[in-house]
C-alpha positions as CSV (number, residue, x, y, z in Angstrom):
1,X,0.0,0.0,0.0
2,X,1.4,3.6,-1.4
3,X,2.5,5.5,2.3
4,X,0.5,8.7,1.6
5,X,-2.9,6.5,1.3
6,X,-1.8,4.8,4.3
7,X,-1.3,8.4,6.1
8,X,-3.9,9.4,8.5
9,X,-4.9,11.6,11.0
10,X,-4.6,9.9,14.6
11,X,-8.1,11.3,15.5
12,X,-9.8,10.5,12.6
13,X,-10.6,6.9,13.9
14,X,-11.7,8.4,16.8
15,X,-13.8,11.2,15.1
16,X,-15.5,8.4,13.3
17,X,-16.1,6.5,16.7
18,X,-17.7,9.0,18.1
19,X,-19.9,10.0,15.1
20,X,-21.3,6.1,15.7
21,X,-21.8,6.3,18.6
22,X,-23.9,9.7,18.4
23,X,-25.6,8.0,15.6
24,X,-26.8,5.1,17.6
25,X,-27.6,7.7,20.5
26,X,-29.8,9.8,18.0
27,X,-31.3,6.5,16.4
28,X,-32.4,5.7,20.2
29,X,-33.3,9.2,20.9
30,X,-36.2,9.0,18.0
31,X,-37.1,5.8,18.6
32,X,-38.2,7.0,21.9
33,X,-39.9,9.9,20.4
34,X,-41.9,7.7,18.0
35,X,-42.8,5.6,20.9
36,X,-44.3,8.5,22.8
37,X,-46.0,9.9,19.7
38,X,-47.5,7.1,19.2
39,X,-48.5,6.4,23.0
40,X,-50.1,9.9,23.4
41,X,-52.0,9.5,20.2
42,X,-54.0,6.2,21.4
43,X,-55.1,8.4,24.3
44,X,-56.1,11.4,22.5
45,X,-57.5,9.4,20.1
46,X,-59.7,7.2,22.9
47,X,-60.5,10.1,24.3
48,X,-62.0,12.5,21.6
49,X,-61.8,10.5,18.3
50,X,-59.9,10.6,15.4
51,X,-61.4,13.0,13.8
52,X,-61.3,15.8,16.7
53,X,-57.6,15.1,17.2
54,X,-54.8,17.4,16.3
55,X,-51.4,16.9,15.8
56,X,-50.6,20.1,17.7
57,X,-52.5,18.7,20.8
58,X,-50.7,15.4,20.4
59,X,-47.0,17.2,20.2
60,X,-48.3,19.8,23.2
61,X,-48.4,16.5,25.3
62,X,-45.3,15.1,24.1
63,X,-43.5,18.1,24.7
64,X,-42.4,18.6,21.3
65,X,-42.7,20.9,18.8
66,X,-45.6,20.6,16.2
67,X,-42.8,20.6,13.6
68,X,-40.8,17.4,15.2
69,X,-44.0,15.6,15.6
70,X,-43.9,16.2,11.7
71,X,-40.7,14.8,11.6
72,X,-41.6,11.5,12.9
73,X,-45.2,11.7,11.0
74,X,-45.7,13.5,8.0
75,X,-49.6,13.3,8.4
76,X,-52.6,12.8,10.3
77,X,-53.1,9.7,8.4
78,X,-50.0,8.0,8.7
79,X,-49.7,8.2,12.6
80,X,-52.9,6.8,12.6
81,X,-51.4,4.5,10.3
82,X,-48.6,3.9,12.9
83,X,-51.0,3.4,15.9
84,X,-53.3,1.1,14.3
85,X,-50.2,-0.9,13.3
86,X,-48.8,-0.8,16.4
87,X,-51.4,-2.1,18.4
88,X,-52.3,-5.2,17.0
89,X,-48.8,-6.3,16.1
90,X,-48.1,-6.1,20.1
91,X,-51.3,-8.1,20.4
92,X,-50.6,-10.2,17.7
93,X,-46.9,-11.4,18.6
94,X,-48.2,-11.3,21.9
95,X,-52.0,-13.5,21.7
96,X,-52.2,-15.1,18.4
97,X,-49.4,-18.2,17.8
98,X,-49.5,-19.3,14.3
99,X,-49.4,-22.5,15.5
100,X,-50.7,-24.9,18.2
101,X,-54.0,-26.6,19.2
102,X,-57.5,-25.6,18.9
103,X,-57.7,-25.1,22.5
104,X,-54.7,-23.4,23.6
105,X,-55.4,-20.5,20.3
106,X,-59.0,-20.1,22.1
107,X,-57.3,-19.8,25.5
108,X,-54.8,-17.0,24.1
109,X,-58.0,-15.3,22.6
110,X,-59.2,-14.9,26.2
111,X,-55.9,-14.2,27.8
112,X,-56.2,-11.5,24.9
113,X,-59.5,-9.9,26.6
114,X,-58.0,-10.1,30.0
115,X,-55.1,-8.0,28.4
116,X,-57.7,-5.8,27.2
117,X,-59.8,-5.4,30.6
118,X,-56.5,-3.6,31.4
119,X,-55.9,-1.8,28.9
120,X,-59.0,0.6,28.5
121,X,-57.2,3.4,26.5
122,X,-56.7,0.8,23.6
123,X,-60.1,-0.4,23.5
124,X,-61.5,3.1,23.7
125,X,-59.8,3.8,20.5
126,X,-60.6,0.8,18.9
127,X,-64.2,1.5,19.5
128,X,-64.1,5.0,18.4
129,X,-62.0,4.4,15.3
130,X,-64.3,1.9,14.1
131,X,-67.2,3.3,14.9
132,X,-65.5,6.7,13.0
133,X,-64.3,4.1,9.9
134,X,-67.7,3.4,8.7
135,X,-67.7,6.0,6.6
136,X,-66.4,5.1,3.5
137,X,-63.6,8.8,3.7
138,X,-62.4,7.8,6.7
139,X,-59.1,7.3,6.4
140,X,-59.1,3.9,8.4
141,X,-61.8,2.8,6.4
142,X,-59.8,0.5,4.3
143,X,-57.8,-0.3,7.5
144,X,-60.5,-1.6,9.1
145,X,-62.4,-3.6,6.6
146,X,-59.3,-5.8,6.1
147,X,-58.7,-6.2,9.9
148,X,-62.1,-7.8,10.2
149,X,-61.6,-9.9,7.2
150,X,-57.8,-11.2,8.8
151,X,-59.8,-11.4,11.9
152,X,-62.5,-13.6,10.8
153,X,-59.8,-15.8,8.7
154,X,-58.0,-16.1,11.6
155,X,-61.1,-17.0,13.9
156,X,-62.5,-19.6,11.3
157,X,-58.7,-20.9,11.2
158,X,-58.8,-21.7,15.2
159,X,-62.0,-23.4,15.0
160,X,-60.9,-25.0,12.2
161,X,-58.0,-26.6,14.3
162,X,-60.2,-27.2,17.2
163,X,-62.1,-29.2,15.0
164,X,-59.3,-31.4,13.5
165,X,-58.2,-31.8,17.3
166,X,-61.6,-33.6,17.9
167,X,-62.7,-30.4,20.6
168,X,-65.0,-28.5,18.3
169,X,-69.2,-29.5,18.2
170,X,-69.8,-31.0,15.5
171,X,-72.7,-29.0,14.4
172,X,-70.5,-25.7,14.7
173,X,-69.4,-24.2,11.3
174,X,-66.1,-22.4,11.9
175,X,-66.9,-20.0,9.0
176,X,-70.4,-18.4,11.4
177,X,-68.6,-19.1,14.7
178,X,-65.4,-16.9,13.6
179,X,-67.8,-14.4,12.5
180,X,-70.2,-14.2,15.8
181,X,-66.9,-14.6,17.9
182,X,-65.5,-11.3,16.5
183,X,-69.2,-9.6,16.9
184,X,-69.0,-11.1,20.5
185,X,-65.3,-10.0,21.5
186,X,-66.3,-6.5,20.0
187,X,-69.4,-6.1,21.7
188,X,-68.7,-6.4,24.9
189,X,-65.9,-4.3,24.5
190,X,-68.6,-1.7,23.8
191,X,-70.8,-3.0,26.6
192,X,-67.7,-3.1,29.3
193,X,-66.8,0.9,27.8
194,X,-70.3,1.9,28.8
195,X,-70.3,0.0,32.3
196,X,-67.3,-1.1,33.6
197,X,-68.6,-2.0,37.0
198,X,-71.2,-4.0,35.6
199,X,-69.9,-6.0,32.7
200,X,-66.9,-8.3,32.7
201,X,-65.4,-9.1,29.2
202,X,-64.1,-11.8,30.1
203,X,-66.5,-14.5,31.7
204,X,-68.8,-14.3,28.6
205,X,-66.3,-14.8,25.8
206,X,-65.0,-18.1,28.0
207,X,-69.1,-19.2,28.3
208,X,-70.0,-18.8,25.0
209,X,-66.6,-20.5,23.6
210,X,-67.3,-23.3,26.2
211,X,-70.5,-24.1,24.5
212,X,-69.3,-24.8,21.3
213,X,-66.6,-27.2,22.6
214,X,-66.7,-30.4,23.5
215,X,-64.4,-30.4,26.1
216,X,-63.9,-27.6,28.8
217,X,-61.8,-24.4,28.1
């Protein structure tokens, strides 16, 4: 190797060190950022709705700027986007294996509830959002109307596995049962919103998924 090419400043490996490491801090830094964007928005969005939401209000309670909440999300849309995404990935790594038997994917749908009972600020949001996403403009419209489709796929795929595992009635059709057991799950979400002290999420979803099994939950 030619000397001159080889010459270098001592502190240049160090000046690149350093950059690194500031890169990795500033990577962190906005990662954190994101994740409290995207925290404060499921509660102003549970709260008010969608549509009465403002970005300014969201960065006010981050304690950013209205422009470095637009750093993170361009639009409206896409943080909604980001929050809708957000939440049922966590529930999805977390509550729905892509594997194992009939019974224990029921039992994780429950545990899923529970998770839910505890969670109010996410189900208030998914209650207002959808409620909001019937409207065809809505921009979670199309958001929405494949989550119930996956949802009902998924469902119908569970009872489906129930069934080959010999724990499923036999006069149960996975195809209705996903559907009502999405209608079910949702509903009481609604009912448990409106009166928490009276209504427990939990104890009907494991009754009425009891009664199409043959064997206990």
């Amino acid at each position: 190797m030619d000397a001159a090419v080889n010459r270098r400043d001592p502190a240049a490996g160090n000046r690149g060190a350093s950059g690194s490491a500031e890169s990795v801090r500033g990577y962190a830094k906005g990662r954190a950022t994101r994740q409290l964007i995207l925290r404060e928005a499921v509660a102003l969005f549970g709260e008010i709705g969608y549509r009465a939401a403002s970005l300014r209000e969201i960065a006010s309670r981050c304690g950013i700027s209205h422009p470095g909440l637009l750093h993170h999300f361009a639009s409206k849309e896409l943080l909604l986007a980001a929050v809708l995404a957000e939440r049922d990935a966590a529930d999805a790594e977390r509550f729905l294996p892509p594997e194992g038997s009939g019974l224990d994917q029921l039992r994780r749908l429950v545990a899923l509830a529970e998770h839910n009972a505890a969670a109010p600020a996410i189900v208030e949001l998914h209650a207002t959002l959808s409620a909001e996403a019937t409207d065809p403009d809505h921009p979670a419209h199309g958001w929405f109307v494949s989550r119930y489709a996956q949802t009902r796929t998924l469902f119908r795929r569970v009872f489906e596995q129930a069934r080959a595992d010999g724990v499923l009635r036999p006069d149960v059709d996975p195809a209705v049962a996903a559907t009502t057991l999405a209608a079910i799950m949702d509903g009481l979400q609604i009912q448990w919103l409106l009166d928490r002290d009276s209504v427990d999420m939990v104890a009907p979803l494991r009754d009425h998924l009891n009664r199409l099994l043959s064997v206990p939950l």
